[in-house]
Every structure is written in structure tokens, then in C-alpha cells.
LUMTORDO-174317 format. One line per field, with one value per atom (N, C-alpha, C): residue number from 1; residue in one letter; atom name; x, y, z. Coordinates in steps of 0.05 Angstrom, whole numbers, plus 5000, padded with zeros to 4 digits. Example, Ala and Ser with C-alpha at 12.3 -4.5 7.8 and 13.67 -1.06 7.14 Angstrom:
2
i [1 1 1 2 2 2]
aa [A A A S S S]
at [N CA C N CA C]
px [5264 5246 5264 5257 5273 5258]
py [4886 4910 4934 4955 4979 5001]
pz [5156 5156 5156 5142 5143 5157]
END
This chain:
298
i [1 1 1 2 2 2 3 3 3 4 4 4 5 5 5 6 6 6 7 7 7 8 8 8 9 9 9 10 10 10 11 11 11 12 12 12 13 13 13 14 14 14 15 15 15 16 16 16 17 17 17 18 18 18 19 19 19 20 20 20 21 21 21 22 22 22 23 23 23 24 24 24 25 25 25 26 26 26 27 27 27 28 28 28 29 29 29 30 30 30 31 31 31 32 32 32 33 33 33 34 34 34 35 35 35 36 36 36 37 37 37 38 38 38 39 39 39 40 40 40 41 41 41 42 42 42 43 43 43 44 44 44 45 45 45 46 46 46 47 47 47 48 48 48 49 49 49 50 50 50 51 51 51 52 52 52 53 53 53 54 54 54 55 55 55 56 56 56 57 57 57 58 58 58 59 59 59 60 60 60 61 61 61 62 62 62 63 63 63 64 64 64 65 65 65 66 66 66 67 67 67 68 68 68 69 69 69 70 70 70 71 71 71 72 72 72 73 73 73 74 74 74 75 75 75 76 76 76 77 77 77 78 78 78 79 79 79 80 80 80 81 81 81 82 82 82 83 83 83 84 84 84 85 85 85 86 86 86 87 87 87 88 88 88 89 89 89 90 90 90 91 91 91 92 92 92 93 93 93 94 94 94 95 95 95 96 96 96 97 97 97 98 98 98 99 99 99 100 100 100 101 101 101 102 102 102 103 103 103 104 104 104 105 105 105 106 106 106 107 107 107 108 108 108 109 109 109 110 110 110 111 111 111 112 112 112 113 113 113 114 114 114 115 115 115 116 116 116 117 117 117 118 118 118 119 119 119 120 120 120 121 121 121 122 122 122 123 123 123 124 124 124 125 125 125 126 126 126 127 127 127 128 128 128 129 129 129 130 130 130 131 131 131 132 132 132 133 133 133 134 134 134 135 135 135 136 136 136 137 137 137 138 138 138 139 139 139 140 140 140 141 141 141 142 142 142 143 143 143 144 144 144 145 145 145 146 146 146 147 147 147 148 148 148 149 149 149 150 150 150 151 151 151 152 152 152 153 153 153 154 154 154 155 155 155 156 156 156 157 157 157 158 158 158 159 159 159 160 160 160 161 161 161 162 162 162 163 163 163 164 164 164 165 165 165 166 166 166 167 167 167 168 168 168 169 169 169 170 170 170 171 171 171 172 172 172 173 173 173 174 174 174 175 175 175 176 176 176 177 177 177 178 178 178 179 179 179 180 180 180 181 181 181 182 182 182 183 183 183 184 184 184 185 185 185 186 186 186 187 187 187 188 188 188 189 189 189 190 190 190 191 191 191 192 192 192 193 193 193 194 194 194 195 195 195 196 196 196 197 197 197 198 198 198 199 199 199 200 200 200 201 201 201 202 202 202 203 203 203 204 204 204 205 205 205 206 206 206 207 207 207 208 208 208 209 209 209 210 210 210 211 211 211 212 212 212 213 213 213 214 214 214 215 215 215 216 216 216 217 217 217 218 218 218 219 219 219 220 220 220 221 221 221 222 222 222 223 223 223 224 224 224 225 225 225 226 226 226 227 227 227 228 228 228 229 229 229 230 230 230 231 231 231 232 232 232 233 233 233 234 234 234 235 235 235 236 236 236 237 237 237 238 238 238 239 239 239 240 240 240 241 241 241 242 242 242 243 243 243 244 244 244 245 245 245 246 246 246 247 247 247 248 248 248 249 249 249 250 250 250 251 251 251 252 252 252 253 253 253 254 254 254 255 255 255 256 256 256 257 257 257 258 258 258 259 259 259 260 260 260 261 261 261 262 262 262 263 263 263 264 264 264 265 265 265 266 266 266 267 267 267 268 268 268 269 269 269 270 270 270 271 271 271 272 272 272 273 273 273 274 274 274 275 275 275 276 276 276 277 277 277 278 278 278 279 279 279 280 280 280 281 281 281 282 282 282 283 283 283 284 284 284 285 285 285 286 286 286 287 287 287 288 288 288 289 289 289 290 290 290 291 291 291 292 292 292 293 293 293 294 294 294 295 295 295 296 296 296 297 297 297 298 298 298]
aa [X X X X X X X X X X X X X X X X X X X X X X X X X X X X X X X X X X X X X X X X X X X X X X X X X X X X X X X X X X X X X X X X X X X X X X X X X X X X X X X X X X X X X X X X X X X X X X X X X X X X X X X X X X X X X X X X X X X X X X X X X X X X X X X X X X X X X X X X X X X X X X X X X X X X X X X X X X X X X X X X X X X X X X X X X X X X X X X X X X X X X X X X X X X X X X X X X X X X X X X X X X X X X X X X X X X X X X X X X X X X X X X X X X X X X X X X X X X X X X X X X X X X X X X X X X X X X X X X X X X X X X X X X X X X X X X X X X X X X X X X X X X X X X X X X X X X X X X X X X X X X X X X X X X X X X X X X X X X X X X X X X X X X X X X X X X X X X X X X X X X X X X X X X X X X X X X X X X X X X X X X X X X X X X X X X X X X X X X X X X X X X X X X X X X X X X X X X X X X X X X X X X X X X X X X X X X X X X X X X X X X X X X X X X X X X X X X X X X X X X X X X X X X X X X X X X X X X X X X X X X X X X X X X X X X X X X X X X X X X X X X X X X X X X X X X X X X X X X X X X X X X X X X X X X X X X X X X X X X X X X X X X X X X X X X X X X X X X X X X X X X X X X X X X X X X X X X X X X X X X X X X X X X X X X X X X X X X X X X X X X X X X X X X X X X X X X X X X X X X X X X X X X X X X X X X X X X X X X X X X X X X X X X X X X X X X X X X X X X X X X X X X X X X X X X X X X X X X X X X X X X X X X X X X X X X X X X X X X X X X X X X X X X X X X X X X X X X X X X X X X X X X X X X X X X X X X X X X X X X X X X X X X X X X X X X X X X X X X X X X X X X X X X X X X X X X X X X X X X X X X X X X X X X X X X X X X X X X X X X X X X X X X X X X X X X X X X X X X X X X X X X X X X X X X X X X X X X X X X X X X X X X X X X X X X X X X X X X X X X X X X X X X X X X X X X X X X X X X X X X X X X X X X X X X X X X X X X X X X X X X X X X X X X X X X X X X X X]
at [N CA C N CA C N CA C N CA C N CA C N CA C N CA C N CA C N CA C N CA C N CA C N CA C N CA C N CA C N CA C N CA C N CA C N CA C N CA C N CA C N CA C N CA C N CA C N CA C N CA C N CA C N CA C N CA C N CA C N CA C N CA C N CA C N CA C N CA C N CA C N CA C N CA C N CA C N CA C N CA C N CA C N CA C N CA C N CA C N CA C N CA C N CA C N CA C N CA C N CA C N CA C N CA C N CA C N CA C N CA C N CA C N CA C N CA C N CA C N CA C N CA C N CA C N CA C N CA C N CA C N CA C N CA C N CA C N CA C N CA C N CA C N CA C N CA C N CA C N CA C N CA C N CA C N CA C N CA C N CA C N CA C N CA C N CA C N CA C N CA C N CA C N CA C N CA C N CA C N CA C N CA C N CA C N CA C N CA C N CA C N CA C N CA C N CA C N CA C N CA C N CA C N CA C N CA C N CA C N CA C N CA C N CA C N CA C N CA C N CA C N CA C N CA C N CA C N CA C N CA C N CA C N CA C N CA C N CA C N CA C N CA C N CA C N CA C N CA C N CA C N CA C N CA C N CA C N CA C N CA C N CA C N CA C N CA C N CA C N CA C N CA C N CA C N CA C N CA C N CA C N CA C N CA C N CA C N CA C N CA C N CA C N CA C N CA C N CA C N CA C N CA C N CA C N CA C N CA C N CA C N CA C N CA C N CA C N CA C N CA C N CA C N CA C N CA C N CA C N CA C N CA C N CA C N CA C N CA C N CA C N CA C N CA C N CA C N CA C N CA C N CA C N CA C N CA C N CA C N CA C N CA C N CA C N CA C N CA C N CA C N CA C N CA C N CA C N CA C N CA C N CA C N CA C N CA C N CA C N CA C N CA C N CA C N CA C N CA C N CA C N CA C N CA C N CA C N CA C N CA C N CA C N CA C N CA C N CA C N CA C N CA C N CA C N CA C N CA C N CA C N CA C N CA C N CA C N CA C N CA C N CA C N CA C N CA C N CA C N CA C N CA C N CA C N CA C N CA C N CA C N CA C N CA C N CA C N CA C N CA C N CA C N CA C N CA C N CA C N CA C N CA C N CA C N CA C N CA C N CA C N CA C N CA C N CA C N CA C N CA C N CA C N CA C N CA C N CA C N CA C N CA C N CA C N CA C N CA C N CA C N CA C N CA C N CA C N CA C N CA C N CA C N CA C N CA C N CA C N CA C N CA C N CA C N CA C N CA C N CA C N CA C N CA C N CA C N CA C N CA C N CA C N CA C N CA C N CA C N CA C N CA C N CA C N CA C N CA C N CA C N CA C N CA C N CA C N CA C N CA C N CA C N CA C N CA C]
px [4889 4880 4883 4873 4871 4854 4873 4878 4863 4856 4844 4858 4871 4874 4842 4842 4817 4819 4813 4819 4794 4793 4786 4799 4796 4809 4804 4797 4800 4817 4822 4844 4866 4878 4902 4922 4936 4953 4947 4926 4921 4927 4912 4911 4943 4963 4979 4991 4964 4973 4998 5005 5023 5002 4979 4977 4987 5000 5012 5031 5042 5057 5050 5020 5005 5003 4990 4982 5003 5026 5052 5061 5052 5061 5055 5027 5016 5008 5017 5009 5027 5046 5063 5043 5030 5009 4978 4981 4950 4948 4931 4923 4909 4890 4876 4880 4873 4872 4856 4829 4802 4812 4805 4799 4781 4773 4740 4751 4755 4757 4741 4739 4727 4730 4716 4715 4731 4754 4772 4782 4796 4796 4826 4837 4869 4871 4894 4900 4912 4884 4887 4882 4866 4860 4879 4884 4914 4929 4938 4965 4966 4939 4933 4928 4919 4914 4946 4963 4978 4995 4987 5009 5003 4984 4981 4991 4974 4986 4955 4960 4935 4915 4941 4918 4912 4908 4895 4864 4845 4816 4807 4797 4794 4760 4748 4721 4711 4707 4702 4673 4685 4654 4648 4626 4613 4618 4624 4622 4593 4584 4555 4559 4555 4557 4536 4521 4499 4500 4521 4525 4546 4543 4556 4554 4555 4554 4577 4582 4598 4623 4620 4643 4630 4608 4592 4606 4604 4617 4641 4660 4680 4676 4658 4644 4629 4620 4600 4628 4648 4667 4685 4688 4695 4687 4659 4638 4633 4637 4639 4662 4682 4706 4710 4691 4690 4674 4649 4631 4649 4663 4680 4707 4706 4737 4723 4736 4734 4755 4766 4790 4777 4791 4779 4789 4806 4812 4816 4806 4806 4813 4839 4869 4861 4852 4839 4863 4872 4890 4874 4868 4860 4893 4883 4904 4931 4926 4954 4960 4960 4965 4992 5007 5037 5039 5047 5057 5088 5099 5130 5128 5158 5160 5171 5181 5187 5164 5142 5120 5099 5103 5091 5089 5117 5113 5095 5091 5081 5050 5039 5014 5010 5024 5010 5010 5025 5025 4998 4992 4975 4941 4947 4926 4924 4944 4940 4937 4942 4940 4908 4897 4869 4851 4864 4837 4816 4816 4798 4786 4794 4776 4769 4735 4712 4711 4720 4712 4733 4755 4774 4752 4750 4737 4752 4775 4794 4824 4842 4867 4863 4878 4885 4910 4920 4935 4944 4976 4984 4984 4985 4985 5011 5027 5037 5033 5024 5014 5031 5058 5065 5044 5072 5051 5071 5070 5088 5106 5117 5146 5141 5167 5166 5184 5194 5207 5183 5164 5150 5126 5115 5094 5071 5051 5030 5021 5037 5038 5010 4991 4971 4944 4930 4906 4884 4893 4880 4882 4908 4917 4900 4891 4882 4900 4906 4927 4928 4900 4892 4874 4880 4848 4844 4828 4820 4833 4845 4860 4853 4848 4839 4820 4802 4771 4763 4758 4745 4721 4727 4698 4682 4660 4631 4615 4622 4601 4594 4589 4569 4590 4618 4627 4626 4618 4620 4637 4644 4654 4640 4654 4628 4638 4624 4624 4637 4662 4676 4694 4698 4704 4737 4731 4760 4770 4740 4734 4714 4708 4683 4671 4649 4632 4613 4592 4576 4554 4536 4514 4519 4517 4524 4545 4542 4562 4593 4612 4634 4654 4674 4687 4694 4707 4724 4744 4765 4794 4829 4837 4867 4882 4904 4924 4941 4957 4980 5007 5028 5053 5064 5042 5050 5038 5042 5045 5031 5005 5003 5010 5030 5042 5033 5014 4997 5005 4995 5020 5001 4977 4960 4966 4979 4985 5011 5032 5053 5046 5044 5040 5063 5068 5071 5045 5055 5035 5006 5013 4990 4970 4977 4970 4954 4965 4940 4922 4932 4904 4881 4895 4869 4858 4877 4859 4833 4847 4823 4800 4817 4780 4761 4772 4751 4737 4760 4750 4735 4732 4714 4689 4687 4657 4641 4661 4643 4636 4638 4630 4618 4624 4607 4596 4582 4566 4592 4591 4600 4610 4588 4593 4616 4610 4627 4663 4658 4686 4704 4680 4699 4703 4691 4698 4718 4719 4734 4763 4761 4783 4798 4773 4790 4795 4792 4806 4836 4851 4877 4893 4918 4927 4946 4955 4964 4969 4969 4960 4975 4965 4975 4980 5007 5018 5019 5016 5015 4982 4968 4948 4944 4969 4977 4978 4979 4976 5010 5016 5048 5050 5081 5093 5113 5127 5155 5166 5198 5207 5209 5211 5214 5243 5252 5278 5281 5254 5261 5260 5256 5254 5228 5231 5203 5199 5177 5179 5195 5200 5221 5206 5182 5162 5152 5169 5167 5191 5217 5243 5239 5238 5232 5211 5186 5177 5191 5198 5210 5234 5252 5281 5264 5235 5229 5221 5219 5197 5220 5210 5217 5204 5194 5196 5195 5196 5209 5192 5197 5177 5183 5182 5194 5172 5176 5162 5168 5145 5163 5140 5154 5126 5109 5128 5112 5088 5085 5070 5044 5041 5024 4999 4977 4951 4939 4934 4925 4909 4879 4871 4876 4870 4882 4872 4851 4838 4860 4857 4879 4909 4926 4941 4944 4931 4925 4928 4899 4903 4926 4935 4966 4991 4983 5006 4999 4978 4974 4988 4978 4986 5019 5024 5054 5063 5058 5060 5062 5031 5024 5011 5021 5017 4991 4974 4939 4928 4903 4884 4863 4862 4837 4812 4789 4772 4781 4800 4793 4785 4776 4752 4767 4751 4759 4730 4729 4709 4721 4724 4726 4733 4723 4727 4755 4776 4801 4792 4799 4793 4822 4848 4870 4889 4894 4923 4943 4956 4992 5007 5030 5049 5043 5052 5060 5086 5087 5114 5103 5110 5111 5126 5121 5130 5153 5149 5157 5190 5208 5238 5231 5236 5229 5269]
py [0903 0930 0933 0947 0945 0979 0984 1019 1026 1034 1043 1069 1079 1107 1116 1145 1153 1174 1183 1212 1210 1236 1242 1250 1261 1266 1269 1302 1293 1318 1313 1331 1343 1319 1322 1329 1323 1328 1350 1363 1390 1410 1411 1427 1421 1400 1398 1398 1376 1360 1347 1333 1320 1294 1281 1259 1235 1230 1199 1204 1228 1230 1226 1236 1239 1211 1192 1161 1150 1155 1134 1146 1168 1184 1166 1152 1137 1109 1107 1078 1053 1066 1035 1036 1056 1052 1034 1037 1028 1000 0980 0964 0968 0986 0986 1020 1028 1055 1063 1075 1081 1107 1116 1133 1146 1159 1162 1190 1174 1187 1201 1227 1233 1242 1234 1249 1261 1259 1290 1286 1314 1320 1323 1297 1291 1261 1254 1222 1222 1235 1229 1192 1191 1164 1136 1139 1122 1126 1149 1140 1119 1138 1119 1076 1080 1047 1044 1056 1050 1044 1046 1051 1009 0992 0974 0956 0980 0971 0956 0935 0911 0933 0947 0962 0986 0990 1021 1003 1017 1017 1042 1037 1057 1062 1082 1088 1108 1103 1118 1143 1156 1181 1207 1211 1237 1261 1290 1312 1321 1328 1338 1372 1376 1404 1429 1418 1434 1439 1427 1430 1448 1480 1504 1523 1511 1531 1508 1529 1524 1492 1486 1477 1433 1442 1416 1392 1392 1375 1365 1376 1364 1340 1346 1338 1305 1309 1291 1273 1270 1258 1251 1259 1259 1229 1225 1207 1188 1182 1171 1144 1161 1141 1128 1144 1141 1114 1108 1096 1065 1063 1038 1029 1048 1035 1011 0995 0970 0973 0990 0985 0998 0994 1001 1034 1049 1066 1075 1099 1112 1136 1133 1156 1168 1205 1219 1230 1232 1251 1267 1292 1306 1308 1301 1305 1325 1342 1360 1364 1343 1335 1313 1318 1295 1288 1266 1266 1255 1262 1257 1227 1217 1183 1189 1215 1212 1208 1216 1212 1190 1169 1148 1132 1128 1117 1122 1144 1164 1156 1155 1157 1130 1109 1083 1072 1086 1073 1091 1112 1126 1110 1102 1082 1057 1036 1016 1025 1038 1043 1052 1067 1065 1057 1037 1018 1010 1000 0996 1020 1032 1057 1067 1063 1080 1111 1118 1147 1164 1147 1158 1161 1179 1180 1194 1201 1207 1225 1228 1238 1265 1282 1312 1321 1317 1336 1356 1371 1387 1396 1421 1433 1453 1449 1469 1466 1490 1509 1521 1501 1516 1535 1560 1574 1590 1591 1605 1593 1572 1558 1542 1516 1505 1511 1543 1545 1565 1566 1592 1575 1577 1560 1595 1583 1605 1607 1628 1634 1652 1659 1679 1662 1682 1662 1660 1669 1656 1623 1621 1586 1573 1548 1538 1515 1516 1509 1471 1466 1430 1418 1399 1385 1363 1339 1319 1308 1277 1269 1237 1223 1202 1199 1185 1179 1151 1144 1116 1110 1086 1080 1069 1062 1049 1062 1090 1109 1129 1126 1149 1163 1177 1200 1210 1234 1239 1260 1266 1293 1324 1339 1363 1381 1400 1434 1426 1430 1437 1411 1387 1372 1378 1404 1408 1388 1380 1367 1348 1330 1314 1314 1303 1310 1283 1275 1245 1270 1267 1287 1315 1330 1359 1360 1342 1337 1338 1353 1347 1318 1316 1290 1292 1276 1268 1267 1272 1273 1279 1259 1261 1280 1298 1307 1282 1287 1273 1288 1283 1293 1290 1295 1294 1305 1317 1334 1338 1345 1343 1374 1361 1388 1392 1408 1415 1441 1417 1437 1449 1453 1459 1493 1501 1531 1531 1513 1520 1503 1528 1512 1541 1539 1561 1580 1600 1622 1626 1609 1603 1586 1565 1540 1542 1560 1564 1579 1606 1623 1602 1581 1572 1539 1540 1525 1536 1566 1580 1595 1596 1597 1566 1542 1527 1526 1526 1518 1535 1563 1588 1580 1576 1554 1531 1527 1511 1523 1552 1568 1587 1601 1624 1613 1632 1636 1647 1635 1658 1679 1696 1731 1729 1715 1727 1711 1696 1681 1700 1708 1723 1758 1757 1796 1794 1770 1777 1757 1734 1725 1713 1713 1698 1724 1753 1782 1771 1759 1753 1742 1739 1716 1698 1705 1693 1693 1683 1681 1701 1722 1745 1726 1722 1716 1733 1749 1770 1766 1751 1746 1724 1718 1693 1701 1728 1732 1733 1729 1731 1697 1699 1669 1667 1644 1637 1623 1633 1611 1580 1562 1537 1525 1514 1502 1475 1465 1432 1416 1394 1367 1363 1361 1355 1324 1314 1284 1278 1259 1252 1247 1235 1234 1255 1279 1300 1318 1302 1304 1314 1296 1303 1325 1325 1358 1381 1382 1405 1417 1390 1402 1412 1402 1412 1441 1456 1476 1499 1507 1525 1550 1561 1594 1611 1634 1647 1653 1650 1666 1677 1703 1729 1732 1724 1738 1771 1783 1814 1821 1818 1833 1852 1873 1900 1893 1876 1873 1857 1847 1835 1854 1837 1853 1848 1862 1847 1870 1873 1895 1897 1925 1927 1910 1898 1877 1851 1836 1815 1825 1849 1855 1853 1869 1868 1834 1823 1794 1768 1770 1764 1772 1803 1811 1802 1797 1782 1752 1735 1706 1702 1712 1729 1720 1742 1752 1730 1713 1696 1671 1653 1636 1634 1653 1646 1657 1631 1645 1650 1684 1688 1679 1673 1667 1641 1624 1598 1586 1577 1555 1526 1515 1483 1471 1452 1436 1403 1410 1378 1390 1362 1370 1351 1363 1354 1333 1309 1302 1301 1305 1306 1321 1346 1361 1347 1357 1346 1372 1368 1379 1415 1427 1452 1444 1439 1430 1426 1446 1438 1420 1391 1380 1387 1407 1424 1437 1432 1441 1480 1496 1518 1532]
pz [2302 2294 2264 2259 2219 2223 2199 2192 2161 2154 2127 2121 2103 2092 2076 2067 2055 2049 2019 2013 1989 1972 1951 1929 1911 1884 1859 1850 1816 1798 1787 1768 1774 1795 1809 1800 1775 1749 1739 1734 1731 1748 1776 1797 1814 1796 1807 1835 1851 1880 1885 1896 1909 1914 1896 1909 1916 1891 1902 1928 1930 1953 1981 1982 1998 2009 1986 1992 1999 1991 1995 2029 2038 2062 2076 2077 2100 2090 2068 2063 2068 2089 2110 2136 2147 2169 2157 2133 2133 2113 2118 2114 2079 2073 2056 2051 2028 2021 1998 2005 1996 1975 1959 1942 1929 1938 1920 1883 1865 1846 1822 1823 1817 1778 1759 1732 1732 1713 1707 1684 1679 1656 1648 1662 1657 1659 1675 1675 1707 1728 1749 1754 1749 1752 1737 1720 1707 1726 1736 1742 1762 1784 1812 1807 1779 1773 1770 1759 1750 1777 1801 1822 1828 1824 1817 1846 1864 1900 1911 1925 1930 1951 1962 1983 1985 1961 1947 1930 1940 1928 1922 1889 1881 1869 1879 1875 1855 1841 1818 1826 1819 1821 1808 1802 1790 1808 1808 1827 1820 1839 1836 1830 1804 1794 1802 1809 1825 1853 1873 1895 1898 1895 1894 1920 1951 1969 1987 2003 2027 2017 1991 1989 2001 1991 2005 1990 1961 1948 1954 1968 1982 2006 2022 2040 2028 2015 2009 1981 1971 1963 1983 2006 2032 2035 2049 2056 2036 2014 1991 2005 2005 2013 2031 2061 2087 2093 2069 2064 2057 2039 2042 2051 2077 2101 2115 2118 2134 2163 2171 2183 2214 2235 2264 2262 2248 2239 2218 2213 2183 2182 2170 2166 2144 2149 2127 2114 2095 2084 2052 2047 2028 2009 1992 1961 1963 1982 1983 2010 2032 2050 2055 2060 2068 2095 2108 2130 2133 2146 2158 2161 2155 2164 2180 2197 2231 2242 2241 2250 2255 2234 2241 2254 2272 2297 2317 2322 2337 2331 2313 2291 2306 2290 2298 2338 2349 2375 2389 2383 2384 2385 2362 2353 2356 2373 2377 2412 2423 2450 2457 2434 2435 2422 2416 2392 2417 2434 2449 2467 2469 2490 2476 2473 2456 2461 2481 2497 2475 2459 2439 2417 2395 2381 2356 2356 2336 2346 2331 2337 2324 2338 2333 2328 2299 2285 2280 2288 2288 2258 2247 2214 2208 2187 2174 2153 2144 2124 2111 2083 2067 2051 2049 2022 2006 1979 1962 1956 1979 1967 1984 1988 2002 2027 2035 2054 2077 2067 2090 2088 2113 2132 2143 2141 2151 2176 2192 2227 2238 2218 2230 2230 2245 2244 2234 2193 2175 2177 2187 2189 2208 2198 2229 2235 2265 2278 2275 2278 2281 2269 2261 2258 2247 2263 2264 2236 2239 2205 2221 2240 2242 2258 2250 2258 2262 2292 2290 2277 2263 2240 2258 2242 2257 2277 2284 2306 2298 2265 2257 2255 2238 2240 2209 2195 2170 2164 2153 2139 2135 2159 2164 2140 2141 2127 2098 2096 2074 2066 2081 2093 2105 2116 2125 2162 2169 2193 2195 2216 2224 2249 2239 2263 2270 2288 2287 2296 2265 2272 2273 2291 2289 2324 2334 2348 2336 2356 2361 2368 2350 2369 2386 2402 2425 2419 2419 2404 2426 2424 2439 2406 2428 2400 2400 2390 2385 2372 2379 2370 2338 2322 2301 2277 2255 2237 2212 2198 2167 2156 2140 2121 2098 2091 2081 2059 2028 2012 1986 1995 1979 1954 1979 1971 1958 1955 1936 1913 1896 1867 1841 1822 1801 1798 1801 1808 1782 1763 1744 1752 1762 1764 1788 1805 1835 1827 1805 1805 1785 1766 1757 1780 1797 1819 1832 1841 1848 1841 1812 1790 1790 1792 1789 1820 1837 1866 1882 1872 1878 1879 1853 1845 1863 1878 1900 1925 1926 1943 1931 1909 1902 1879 1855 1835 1812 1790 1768 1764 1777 1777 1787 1814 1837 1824 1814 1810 1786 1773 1740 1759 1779 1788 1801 1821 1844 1837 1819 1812 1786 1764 1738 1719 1731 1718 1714 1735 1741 1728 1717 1699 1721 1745 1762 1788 1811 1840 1850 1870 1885 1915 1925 1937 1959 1964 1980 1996 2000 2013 2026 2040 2057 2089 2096 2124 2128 2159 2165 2155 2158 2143 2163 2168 2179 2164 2164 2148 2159 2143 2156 2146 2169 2163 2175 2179 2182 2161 2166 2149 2127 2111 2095 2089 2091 2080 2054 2057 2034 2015 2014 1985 1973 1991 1975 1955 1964 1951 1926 1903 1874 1877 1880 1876 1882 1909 1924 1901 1897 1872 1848 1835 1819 1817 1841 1832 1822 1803 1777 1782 1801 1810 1833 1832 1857 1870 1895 1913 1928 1936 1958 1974 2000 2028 2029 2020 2040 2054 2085 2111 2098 2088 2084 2066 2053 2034 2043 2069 2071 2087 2070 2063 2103 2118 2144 2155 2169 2173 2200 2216 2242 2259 2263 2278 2277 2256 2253 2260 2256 2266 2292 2307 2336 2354 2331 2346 2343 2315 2312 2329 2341 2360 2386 2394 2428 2424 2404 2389 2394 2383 2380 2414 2424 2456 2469 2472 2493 2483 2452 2440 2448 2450 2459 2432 2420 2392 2411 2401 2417 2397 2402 2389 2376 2379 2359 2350 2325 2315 2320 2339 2345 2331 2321 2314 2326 2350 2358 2389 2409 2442 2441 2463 2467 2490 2490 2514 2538 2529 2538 2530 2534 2511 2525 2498 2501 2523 2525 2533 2512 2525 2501 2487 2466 2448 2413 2398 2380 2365 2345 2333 2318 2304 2268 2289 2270 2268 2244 2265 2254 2248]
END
């Protein structure tokens, strides 16, 4: 069996990711580890040469500046990378994505138990959703709960919508979950540093207007538009140690403050009730659920 990692990336050092963390999270599972790098306007790309590891491949690339709706450009740097895995599996991780080294066991037996049964067509990933800090995780269902992070290569699968998922065609995968975790740390950043994440990254969904009315008025990220939160009190990957001691500002959960209209209230309180999402967006067919058991130490 032979594993490929695969992500994208550009102005990582700026937008202040967690990438190398990300790559080092899964790079004892994988054989080779694809990159598709994109132009930037820091020293994302040094450092990654600089990591000077045999099985990191690195793909150099242009962002298509004209591709400004639904976030396509993600998608299509997605597929860039997807385009040179060699491996019977290809382990997606996006730039502010970690996984647990409790978890890798789990990950790889997963995948050597179905390297041969085609009817497998990818693994299903449990998500926590820091946000604000690294102690509160996103419990409502702005969050989405799962989604696809390994994909068998060679049957047509690309990078759908935003590339937050995949698809073979406009088809759905086939997908077993699995007992295990991407902690997803896109949302804690210094409250400067996210609002000018989200002035450039607006841009790949809206126009101009819409970016300077509805978000670069701001001089820094309103925290208070995260939905409900839980605190978290488990384990964080350890490749995330040094960040986590680094971060240098505060962040206060207060309920009262969160922005939620009565509809999402309502459906947060059934969630709540009877761990049921009404209306869920799945973009992938389960072909087996697990047990009810969450992974995550709350």
C-alpha cells in the first residue's frame, strides 16, 4: 500500500497557517507529500524547500485571479496536487488542518484493511472547529460535522465546490467514517491577522464592493460570529505545542453575545436535545456508520 499526502498553499506566513504542522501531522502515514504552491507574497515556499524532506513534492503554481465565485480557485489548486499523487491513497489535508498522532493508527489500519475493496471510495472524518482560541471548538450548525480527508486515487475523484469536499463527476463518494479527527485551526489567528485573511479570501467569493462594505470597513475580526462554542479540554497534537504557548491574545466566549437568528436557535436547541442535524449537508454516501461515539476529549 503506498499513501500520498496533498494539500495546497500560498501566503501561509502571512495568513498565518499552521502549515508545516499540518504536513508533519501526517507525514509518518505517507509515503510522498504533494504540494501545490502557489505565488506569494512572503517566504511560504522557502521555508517548505527548506524542510529538505525526500517525500515532500513541491508544485509550483499561479492562482487564477479571475476565478472570483464560489471559491473555485481553491478547488482547482486542490486538483493541481491531486493530479501528481502516485499513491493507492491520497491523504487531503488543507493548510490549517492538523491531525492527532493518537490517531494515526486508526488512519492507517483503516486504509490497509481497504486498499483492496473498490466499493471503499474514501474515509470520513470527524471535525473540530477551533475558533478564537485554542480552547473553544464550534458546536452549532454553522460547523459542519464531517468530511471526506482521504480519497482513493485512480477513479476519477476531484475536488468539488470550494474544495471543502470531493466528488467523481457530480456524483457522491462512497465513504466508511472512521474514528478519527481533523482539528481544524483556520479560525484562531490574532484578531488582525483573520480580519485581513478575510479581506483577501472574500474575494474569492464576492466582488470588491461587496468585500470593502461588508468587511475591510474593519480594523479587526468580530469574534462574536462563531455561532455556540464548547470549551475543549482534550489533547491537541503536539505539532501544535509551540504555536498554542505562542498565542499572544485574549479571547472571551460570552453566550450572550452570540449573533444567532430564531431559526438557528430553535434548530441548535433540537441538536442539543437529540444529537440529530436536521437538514444536514452531507456531500458524500456513508456506506457503513460507526458506533455513536465521539473521538474528541471534551
Amino acid at each position: 500500500m503506498k499513501v500520498s499526502g496533498f494539500s495546497f498553499v500560498r501566503n501561509a506566513v502571512i495568513f498565518d497557517y499552521p502549515f508545516l504542522e499540518s504536513i508533519h501531522s501526517i507525514l509518518p502515514l505517507c509515503d510522498e507529500f504533494v504540494i501545490a504552491v502557489g505565488q506569494s507574497d512572503d517566504d511560504t515556499l522557502s521555508r517548505l524547500e527548506k524542510l529538505n524532506d525526500p517525500k515532500i513534492k513541491i508544485v509550483q503554481t499561479v492562482w487564477n485571479s479571475a476565478m472570483r465565485t464560489g471559491g473555485a480557485v481553491l478547488a482547482e489548486q486542490t486538483n493541481i496536487a491531486l493530479r501528481h499523487v502516485t499513491g493507492d491513497w491520497a491523504f487531503y489535508l488543507q493548510a490549517d488542518e492538523v491531525v492527532h498522532e493518537k490517531d494515526l493508527p486508526v488512519i492507517r489500519n483503516a486504509m490497509e484493511t481497504h486498499v483492496s475493496d473498490s466499493s471503499v471510495e474514501g474515509f470520513l472524518f470527524d471535525y473540530l472547529h477551533f475558533y478564537g482560541s485554542y480552547d473553544y471548538v464550534g458546536q452549532s450548525r454553522r460547523w459542519y460535522r464531517r468530511e471526506i480527508r482521504i480519497v482513493r486515487n485512480g477513479i476519477g475523484v476531484q475536488s468539488w465546490g470550494d474544495a471543502q469536499g470531493f466528488r467523481i463527476g457530480s456524483r457522491k463518494l462512497r465513504v466508511k467514517p472512521i474514528h478519527a479527527s481533523v482539528y481544524h485551526y483556520g479560525w484562531v489567528k490574532p484578531p488582525r491577522i483573520q480580519q485581513l485573511k478575510q479581506q483577501h479570501f472574500n474575494k474569492l467569493w464576492h466582488p470588491d464592493e461587496w468585500v470593502e462594505r461588508k468587511v475591510s470597513a474593519f480594523e479587526e475580526y468580530d469574534y462574536s460570529s462563531g455561532g455556540r462554542l464548547g470549551r475543549f479540554s482534550g489533547s491537541h497534537p503536539r505539532v501544535m505545542e509551540q504555536r498554542i504557548a505562542a498565542q499572544d491574545w485574549k479571547f472571551v466566549y460570552d453566550p450572550a453575545r452570540v449573533d444567532q437568528s430564531a431559526r438557528e436557535s430553535f434548530l441548535d436547541w433540537i441538536e442539543r436535545k437529540t444529537g440529530y442535524r436536521v437538514a444536514e449537508y452531507k456531500n458524500y454516501e456513508i456506506i457503513q456508520d460507526l458506533p455513536d461515539q465521539h473521538p474528541a476529549e471534551f
